[in-house]
LOGUNU-881487 format. One record per residue (C-alpha): y, x, z. Coordinates in steps of 0.2 Angstrom, whole numbers, plus 5000, padded with zeros to 4 digits. Layout:
% LOGUNU-881487
<rec c2="Y" c1="X" c3="Z"/>
...
//
This chain:
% LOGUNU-881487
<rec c2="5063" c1="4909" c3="5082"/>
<rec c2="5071" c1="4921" c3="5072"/>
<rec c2="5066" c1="4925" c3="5052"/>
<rec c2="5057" c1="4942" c3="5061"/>
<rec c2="5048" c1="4932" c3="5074"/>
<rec c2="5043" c1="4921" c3="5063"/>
<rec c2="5034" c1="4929" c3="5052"/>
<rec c2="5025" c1="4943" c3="5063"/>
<rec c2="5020" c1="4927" c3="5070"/>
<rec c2="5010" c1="4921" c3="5055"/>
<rec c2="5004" c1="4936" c3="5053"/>
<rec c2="4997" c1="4937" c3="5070"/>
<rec c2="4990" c1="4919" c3="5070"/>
<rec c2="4981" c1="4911" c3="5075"/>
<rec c2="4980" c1="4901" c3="5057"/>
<rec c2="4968" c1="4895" c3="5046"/>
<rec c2="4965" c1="4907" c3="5037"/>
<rec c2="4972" c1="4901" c3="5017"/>
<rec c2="4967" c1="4900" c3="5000"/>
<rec c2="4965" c1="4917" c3="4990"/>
<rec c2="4982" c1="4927" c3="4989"/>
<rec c2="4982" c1="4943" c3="4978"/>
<rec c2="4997" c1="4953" c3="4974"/>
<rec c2="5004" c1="4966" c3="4961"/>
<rec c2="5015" c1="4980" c3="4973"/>
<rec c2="5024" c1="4990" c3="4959"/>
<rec c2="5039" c1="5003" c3="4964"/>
<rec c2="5052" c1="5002" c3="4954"/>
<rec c2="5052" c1="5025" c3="4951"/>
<rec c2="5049" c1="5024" c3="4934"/>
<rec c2="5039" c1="5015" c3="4920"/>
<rec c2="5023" c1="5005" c3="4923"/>
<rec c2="5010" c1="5015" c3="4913"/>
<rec c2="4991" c1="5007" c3="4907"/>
<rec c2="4985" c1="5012" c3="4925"/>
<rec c2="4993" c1="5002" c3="4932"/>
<rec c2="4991" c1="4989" c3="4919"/>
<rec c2="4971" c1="4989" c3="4922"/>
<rec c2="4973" c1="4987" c3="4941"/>
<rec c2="4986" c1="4974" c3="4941"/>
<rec c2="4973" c1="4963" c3="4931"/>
<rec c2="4959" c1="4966" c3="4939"/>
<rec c2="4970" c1="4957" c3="4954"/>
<rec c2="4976" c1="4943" c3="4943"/>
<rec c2="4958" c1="4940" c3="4938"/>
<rec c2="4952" c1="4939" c3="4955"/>
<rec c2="4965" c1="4928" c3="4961"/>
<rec c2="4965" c1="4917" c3="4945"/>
<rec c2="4944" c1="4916" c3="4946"/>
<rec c2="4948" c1="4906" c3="4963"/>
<rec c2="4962" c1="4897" c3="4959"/>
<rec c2="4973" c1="4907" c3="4969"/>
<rec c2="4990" c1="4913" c3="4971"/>
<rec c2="4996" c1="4929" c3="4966"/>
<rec c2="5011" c1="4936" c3="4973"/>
<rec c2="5022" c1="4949" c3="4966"/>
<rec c2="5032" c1="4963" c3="4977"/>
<rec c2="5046" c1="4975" c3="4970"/>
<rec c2="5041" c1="4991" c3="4984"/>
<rec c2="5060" c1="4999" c3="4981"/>
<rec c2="5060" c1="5009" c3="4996"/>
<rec c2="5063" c1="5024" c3="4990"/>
<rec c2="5080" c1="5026" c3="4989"/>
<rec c2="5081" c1="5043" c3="4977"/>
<rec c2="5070" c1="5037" c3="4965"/>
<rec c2="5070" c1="5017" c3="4963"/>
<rec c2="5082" c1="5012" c3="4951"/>
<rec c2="5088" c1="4995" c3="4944"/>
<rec c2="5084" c1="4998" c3="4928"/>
<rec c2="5068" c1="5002" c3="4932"/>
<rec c2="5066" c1="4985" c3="4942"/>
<rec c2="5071" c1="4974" c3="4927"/>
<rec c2="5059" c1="4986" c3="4915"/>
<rec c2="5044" c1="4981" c3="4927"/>
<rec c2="5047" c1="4962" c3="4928"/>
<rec c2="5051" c1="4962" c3="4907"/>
<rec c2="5037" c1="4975" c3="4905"/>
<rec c2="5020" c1="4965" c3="4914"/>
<rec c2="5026" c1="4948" c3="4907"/>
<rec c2="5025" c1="4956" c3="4892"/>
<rec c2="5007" c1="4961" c3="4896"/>
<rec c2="5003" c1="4944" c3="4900"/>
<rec c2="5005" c1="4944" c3="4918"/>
<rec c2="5011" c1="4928" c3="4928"/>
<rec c2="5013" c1="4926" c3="4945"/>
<rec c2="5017" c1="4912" c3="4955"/>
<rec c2="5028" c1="4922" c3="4970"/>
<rec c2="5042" c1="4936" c3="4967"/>
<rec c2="5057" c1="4942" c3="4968"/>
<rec c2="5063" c1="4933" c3="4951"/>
<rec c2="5059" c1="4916" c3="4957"/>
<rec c2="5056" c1="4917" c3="4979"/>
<rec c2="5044" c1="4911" c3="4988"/>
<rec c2="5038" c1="4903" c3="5006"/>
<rec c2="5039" c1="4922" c3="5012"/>
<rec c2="5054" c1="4927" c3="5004"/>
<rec c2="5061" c1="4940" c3="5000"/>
<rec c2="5048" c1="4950" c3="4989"/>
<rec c2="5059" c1="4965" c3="4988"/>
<rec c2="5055" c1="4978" c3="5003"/>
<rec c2="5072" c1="4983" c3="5003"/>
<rec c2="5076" c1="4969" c3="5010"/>
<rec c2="5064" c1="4966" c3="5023"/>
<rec c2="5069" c1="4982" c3="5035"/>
<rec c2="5071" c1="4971" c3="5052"/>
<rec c2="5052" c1="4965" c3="5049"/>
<rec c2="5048" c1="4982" c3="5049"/>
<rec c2="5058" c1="4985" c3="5062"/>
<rec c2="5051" c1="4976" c3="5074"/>
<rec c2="5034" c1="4980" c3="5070"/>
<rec c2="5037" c1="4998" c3="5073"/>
<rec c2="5046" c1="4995" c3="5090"/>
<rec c2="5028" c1="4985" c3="5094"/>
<rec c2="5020" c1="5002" c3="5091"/>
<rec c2="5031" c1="5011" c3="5100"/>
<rec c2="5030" c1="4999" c3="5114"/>
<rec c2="5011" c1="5002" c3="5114"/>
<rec c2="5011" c1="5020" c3="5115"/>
<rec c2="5002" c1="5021" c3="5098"/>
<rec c2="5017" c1="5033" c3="5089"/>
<rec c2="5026" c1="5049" c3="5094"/>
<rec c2="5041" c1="5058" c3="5088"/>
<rec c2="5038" c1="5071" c3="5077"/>
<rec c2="5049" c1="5084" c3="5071"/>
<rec c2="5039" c1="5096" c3="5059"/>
<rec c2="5044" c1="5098" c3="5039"/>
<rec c2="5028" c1="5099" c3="5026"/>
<rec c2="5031" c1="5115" c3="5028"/>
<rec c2="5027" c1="5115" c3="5044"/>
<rec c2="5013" c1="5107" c3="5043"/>
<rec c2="5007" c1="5118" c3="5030"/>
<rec c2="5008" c1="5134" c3="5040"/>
<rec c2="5000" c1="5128" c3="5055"/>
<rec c2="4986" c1="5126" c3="5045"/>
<rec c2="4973" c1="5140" c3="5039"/>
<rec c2="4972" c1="5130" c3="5026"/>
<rec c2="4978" c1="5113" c3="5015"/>
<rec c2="4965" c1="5099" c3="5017"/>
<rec c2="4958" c1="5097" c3="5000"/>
<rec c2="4955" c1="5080" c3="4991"/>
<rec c2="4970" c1="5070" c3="4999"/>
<rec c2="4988" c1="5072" c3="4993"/>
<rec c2="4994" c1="5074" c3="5014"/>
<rec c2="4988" c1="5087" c3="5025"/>
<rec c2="4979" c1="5085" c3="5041"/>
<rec c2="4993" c1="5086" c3="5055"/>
<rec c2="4988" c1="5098" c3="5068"/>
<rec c2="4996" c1="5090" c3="5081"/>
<rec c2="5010" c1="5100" c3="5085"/>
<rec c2="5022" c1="5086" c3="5091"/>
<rec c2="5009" c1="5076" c3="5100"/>
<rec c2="5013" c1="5079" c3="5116"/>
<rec c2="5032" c1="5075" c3="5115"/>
<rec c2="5035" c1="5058" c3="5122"/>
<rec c2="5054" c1="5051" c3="5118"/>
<rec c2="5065" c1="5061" c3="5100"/>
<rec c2="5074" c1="5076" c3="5103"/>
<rec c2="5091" c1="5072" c3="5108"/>
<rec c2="5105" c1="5075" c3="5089"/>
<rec c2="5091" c1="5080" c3="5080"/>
<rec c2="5083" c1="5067" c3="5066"/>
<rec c2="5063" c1="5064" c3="5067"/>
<rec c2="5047" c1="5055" c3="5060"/>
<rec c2="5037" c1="5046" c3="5070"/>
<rec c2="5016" c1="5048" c3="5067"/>
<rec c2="5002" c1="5036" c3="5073"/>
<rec c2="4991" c1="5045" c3="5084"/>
<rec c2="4974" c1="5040" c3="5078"/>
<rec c2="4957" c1="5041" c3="5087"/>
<rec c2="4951" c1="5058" c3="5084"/>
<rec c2="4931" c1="5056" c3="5079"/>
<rec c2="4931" c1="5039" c3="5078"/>
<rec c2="4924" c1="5031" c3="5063"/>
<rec c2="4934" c1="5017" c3="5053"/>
<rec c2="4923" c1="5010" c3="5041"/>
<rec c2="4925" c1="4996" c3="5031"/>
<rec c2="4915" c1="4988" c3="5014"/>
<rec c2="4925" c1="4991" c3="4999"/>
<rec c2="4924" c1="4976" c3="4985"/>
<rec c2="4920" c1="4990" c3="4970"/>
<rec c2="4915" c1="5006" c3="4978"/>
<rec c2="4906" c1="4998" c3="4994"/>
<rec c2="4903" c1="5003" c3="5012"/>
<rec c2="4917" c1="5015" c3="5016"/>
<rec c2="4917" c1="5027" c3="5031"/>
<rec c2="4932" c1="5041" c3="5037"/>
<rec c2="4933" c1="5050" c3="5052"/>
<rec c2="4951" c1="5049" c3="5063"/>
<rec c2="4956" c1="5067" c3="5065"/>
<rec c2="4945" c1="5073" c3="5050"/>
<rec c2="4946" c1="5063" c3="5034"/>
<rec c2="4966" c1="5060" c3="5041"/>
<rec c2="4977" c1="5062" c3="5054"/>
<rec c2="4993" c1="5057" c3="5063"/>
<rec c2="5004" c1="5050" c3="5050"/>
<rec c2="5019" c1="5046" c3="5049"/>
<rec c2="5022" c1="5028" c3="5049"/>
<rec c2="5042" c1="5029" c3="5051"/>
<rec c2="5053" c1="5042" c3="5040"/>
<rec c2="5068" c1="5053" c3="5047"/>
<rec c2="5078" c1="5045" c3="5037"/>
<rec c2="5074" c1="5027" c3="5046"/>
<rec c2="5064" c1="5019" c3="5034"/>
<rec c2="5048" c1="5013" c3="5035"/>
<rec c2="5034" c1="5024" c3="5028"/>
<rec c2="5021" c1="5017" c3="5016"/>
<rec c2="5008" c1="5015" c3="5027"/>
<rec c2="5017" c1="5001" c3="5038"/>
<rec c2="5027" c1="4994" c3="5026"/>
<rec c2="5011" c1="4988" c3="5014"/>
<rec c2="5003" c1="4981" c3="5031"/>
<rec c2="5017" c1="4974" c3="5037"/>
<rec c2="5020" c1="4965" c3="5020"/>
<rec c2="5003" c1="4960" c3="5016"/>
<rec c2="5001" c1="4953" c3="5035"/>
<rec c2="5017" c1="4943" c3="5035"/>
<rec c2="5013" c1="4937" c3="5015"/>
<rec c2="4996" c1="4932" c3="5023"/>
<rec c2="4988" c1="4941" c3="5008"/>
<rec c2="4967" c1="4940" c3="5009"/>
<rec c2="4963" c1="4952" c3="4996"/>
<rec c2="4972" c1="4969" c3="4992"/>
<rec c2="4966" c1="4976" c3="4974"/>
<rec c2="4974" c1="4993" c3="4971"/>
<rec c2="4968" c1="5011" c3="4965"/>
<rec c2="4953" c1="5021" c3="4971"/>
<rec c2="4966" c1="5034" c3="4977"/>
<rec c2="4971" c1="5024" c3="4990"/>
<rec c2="4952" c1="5024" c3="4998"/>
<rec c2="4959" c1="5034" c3="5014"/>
<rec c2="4973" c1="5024" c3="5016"/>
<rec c2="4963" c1="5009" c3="5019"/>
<rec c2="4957" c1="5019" c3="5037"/>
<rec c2="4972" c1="5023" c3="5042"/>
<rec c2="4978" c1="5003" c3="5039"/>
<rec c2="4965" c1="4998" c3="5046"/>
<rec c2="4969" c1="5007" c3="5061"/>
<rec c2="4988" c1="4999" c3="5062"/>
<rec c2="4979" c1="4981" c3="5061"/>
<rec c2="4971" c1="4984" c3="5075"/>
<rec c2="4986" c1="4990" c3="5084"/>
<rec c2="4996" c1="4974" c3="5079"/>
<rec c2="4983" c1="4963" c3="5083"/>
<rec c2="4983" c1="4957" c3="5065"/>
<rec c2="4966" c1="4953" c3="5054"/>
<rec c2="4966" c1="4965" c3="5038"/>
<rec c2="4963" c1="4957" c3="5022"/>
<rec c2="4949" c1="4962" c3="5012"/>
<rec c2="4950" c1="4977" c3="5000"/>
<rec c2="4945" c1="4982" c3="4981"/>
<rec c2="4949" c1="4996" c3="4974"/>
<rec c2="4948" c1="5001" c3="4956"/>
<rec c2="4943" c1="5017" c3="4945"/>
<rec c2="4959" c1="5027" c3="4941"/>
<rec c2="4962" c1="5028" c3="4922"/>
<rec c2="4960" c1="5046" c3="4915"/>
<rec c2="4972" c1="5053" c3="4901"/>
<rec c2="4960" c1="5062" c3="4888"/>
<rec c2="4961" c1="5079" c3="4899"/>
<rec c2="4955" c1="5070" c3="4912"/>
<rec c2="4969" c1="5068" c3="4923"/>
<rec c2="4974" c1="5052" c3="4932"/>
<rec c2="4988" c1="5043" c3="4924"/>
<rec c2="5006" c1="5044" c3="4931"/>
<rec c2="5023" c1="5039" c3="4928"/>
<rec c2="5026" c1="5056" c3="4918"/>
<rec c2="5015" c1="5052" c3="4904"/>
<rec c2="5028" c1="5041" c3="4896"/>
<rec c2="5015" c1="5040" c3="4879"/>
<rec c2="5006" c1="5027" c3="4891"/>
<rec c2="5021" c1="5018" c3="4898"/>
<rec c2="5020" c1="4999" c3="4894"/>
<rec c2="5036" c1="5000" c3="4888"/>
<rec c2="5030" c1="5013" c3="4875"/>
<rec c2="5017" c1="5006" c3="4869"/>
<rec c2="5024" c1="4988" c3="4866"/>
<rec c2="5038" c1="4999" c3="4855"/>
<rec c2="5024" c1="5008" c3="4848"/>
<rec c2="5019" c1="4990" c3="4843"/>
<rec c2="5003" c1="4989" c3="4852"/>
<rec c2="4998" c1="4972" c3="4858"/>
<rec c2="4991" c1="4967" c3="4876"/>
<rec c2="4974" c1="4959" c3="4870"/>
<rec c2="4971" c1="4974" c3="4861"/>
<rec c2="4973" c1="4985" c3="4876"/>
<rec c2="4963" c1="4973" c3="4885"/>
<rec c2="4949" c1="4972" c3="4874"/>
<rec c2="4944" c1="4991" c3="4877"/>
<rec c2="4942" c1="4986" c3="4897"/>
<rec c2="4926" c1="4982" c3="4905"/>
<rec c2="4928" c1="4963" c3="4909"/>
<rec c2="4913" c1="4961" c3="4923"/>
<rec c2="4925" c1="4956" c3="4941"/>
<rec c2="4914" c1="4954" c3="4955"/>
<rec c2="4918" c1="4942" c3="4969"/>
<rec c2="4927" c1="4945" c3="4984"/>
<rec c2="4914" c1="4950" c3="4999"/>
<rec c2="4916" c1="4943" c3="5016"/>
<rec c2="4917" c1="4955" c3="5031"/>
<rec c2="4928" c1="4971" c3="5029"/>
<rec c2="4932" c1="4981" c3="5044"/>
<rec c2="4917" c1="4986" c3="5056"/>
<rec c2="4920" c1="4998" c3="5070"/>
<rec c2="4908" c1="5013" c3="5075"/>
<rec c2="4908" c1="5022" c3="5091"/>
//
C-alpha cells in the first residue's frame, strides 16, 4: 500500500479505537496571540488529564500568508508558554508529516472519493458572486449561504479555473453534543450551505483538510474556538461521506479584547511574543483563566430526519 492508502485506511478502520489524542492546529499567518494561548491549554489539559498524547500541526496552507518566520515564532513562542507536545513537525511522529503542506496527496485522494461519490460540484462563482445573488449576507457566520448557482453543473468548465462545493442535505438537521456548549443543532441549507471543500487554486479548503488530518492522525478529541461551532456540521457531514467516525468536539469561549472584540492576529499588544518581551510570565497569564476542565463526553454526532 501506498503512504496515501495507508493512512485513509486508518482513518477509516476498522480499529480499536486509541487512547486520547488531542492536538494544537496553529497557522503559521502571523503571531499566536492569548486567544489562542487559552484554547491550546484547555487541549493540553484535557489530553494531559488522561494521559494522552497531544499532537502538534503547522496548518501552512495558505500560501500568501504563511511565512517561515512565522512558523519558527509559533514553535519558540508556545514552548515559551509552557506547551509540550509529544508529536509535531520538530520532532515527527507515527503519522508524519505534521505540516499540511506536505500532506496534499492525502488530500487528494480524499477529494477524488468525494468526487467519486457524487457528493461535490464544480463551482465557478467569485464572493462576489455569491454576494449578489443574495438579497442579502447571511448574518452571524463569516461565509454566505451559497445559493446554488453552479449546482447543477456536473464536470469543470473546460480552461477555466474552479472550486468545488459539498452539496449538503438541504433541511436536514446535523446535531451533535458539544463538550462546553452542549447539544448542538444546524440546519443544511439554513445555518450553511455548499462549501467549498477544494480551492481554485488546487489546494484543499479548510474544511477537508482539518478532517482529513484529524481522521488520518486518529485524533478523539478536537478542542478549538466557539467560532468554529458551524463548522463542526459541515464536518460532520464529510465524515459521513468518507465513511470515517468523527472525534469528539469542545469548543472554547472566544477571548474578547477590552471593546469586546474577539481577539486576532492584528492585535499585536496580545501576541505571545509581545508579551513575553513585555516581560510578562506564562503562570501569570495563566493565573487569570478559569481552571475548572470538564471531561470528555461520549456520543457526539446524532442524525435527525
Amino acid at each position: 500500500m501506498t503512504a496515501v492508502s495507508d493512512a485513509l485506511a486508518i482513518a477509516s478502520g476498522p480499529a480499536p479505537m486509541p487512547a486520547y489524542r488531542g492536538r494544537l492546529a496553529p497557522s503559521p499567518t502571523g503571531y499566536l496571540h492569548l486567544g489562542h494561548a487559552r484554547t491550546f491549554w484547555v487541549a493540553q489539559e484535557r489530553a494531559r488529564a488522561t494521559g494522552g498524547v497531544l499532537v502538534l500541526r503547522n496548518e501552512d496552507l495558505d500560501r500568501a500568508r504563511c511565512q517561515p518566520e512565522f512558523a519558527t515564532a509559533m514553535l519558540e513562542d508556545l514552548r515559551w508558554f509552557g506547551f509540550a507536545w509529544q508529536e509535531g513537525p520538530d520532532m515527527g511522529g507515527p503519522f508524519a508529516p505534521y505540516a499540511q503542506s506536505e500532506r496534499l496527496p492525502l488530500y487528494r485522494a480524499a477529494f477524488e472519493r468525494l468526487r467519486a461519490g457524487g457528493f461535490v460540484y464544480p463551482c465557478t462563482c467569485s464572493r462576489k458572486d455569491i454576494l449578489n445573488a443574495l438579497s442579502a449576507p447571511h448574518a452571524g457566520d463569516d461565509e454566505p449561504i451559497y445559493p446554488g448557482t453552479c449546482r447543477p453543473r456536473l464536470s469543470p468548465p473546460a480552461g477555466r479555473a474552479c472550486s468545488w462545493r459539498f452539496r449538503v442535505p438541504e433541511g436536514e438537521a446535523i446535531a451533535f453534543i458539544d463538550g462546553q456548549f452542549g447539544p448542538q443543532e444546524f440546519v443544511a441549507g439554513r445555518d450553511f450551505g455548499d462549501f467549498v471543500v477544494w480551492r481554485h487554486d488546487d489546494l484543499p479548503a479548510y474544511q477537508l483538510a482539518c478532517v482529513v488530518d484529524d481522521a488520518a492522525m486518529r485524533i478523539t478529541e478536537v478542542v478549538r474556538g466557539a467560532d468554529l461551532l458551524v463548522s463542526t456540521a459541515r464536518q460532520g457531514l464529510l465524515y459521513r461521506a468518507l465513511g470515517w467516525a468523527p472525534p469528539a468536539f469542545f469548543h472554547c469561549p472566544l477571548l474578547t479584547d477590552d471593546r469586546g472584540q474577539r481577539l486576532a492576529k492584528r492585535h499585536d499588544a496580545l501576541s505571545l511574543r509581545a508579551l513575553q518581551r513585555g516581560g510578562s510570565q506564562p503562570h501569570d497569564l495563566r493565573a487569570t483563566w478559569a481552571t475548572n476542565v470538564p471531561s470528555a463526553p461520549g456520543e457526539f454526532f446524532q442524525q435527525k430526519p
